[in-house]
Structure formats: C-alpha cells, structure tokens
N, C-alpha and C positions, 0 to 999 in steps of 0.2 A: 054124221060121224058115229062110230060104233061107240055104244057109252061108257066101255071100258080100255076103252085109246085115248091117249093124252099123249100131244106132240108138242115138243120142246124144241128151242133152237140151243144145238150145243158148237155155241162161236167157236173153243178151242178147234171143234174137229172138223168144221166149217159142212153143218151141215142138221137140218130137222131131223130129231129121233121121233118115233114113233112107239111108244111101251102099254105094253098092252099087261092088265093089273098094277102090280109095284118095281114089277122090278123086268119084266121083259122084253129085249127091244126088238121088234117088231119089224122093222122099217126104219129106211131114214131117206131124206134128199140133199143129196150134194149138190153146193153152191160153190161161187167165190164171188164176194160183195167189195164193191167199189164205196166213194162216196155218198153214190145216187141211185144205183142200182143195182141190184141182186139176179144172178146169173143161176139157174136152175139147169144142173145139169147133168142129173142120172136120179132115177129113183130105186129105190131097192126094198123088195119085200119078200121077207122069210118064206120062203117055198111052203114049209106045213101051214104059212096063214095067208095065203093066197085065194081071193076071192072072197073076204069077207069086209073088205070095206076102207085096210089098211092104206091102202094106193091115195085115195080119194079122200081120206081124212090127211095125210099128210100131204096133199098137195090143198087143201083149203085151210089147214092151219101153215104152212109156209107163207098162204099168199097172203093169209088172212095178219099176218105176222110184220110180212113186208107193207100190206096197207097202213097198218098201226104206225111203223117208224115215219110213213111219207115217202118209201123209195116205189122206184119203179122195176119192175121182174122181166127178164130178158130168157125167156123158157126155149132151151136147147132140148130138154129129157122129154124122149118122144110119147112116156105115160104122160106127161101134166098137159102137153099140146093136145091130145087124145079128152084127154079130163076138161079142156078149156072149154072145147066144142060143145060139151053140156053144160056150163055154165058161164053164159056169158054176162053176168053178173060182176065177174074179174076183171073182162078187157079192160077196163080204165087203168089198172096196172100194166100195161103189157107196153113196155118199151117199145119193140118192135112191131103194134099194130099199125093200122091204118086211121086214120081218125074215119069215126064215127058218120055217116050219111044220114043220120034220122037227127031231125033237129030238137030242139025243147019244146 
C-alpha cells in the first residue's frame, strides 16, 4: 500500500474511501453488507491517480477490513476479482470460492 493512503470504511455511504494525505479521496469501493457478508461491487479511482497503487490498497484494506469483523466478501467489481488472482492470501474470504484442494 502506498505510504500515504489510508483507507477507511465510511458505513453512512456504504462503501471504502481511499485519501490520499489528509484530506483527498482518492478512491473508494462500493459495497452492500448483510449480516454475514459483504458484497464488493464497483471500485473507483480518481483518473489523475491511476496507476499508482490506489486500486490494490483499497481492495486489501476492504478485505483486510472484512477479515477483522469475521464476515465473508462476495466480489462482483471486476478490479478486485483481477487483484484476487494475485493474491491468494484472501481466498479464505471469498463467499463464492471453491474450497480449497491442497490439504494441511
């Protein structure tokens, strides 16, 4: 994550900011959360800051966000399905995977 991104969950607007210094937002990812699981479904980042890292910091602090509560992420937004495939460190979140074929 870029060292001056900080991504917050803002419940009212249902959905991860991403601000880049104090005050500029950057990005964000819209959601709608159930009891149990959290639905990722658009990501959006400020055209003059595209391609610095803004995408991929707000899709690892969402999910990082959603591991903390204990829910599970049902990823519609075709960036974060893109972002998973490099890190599959997340699938354990993923509502909609497959279970896992490699054993302990």
């Amino acid at each position: 994550m870029p060292t001056d991104v900080t991504v917050t969950n803002n419940p009212d607007r249902q959905r991860y900011e991403a601000v880049v210094g104090k005050a500029t937002l950057a990005g964000y990812v819209e959601y709608q959360e159930t009891s149990e699981l959290v639905v990722l479904t658009h990501t959006e980042v400020d055209a003059t800051r595209a391609g610095r890292g803004i995408g991929g910091a707000l899709a690892r602090g969402a999910l990082d966000d959603i591991r903390e509560r204990r829910l599970k992420a049902l990823v519609l937004c075709p960036f974060i399905i893109g972002w998973l495939r490099n890190h599959p460190d997340y699938r354990d979140l993923l509502f909609n995977a497959p279970p896992s074929k490699v054993s302990d």
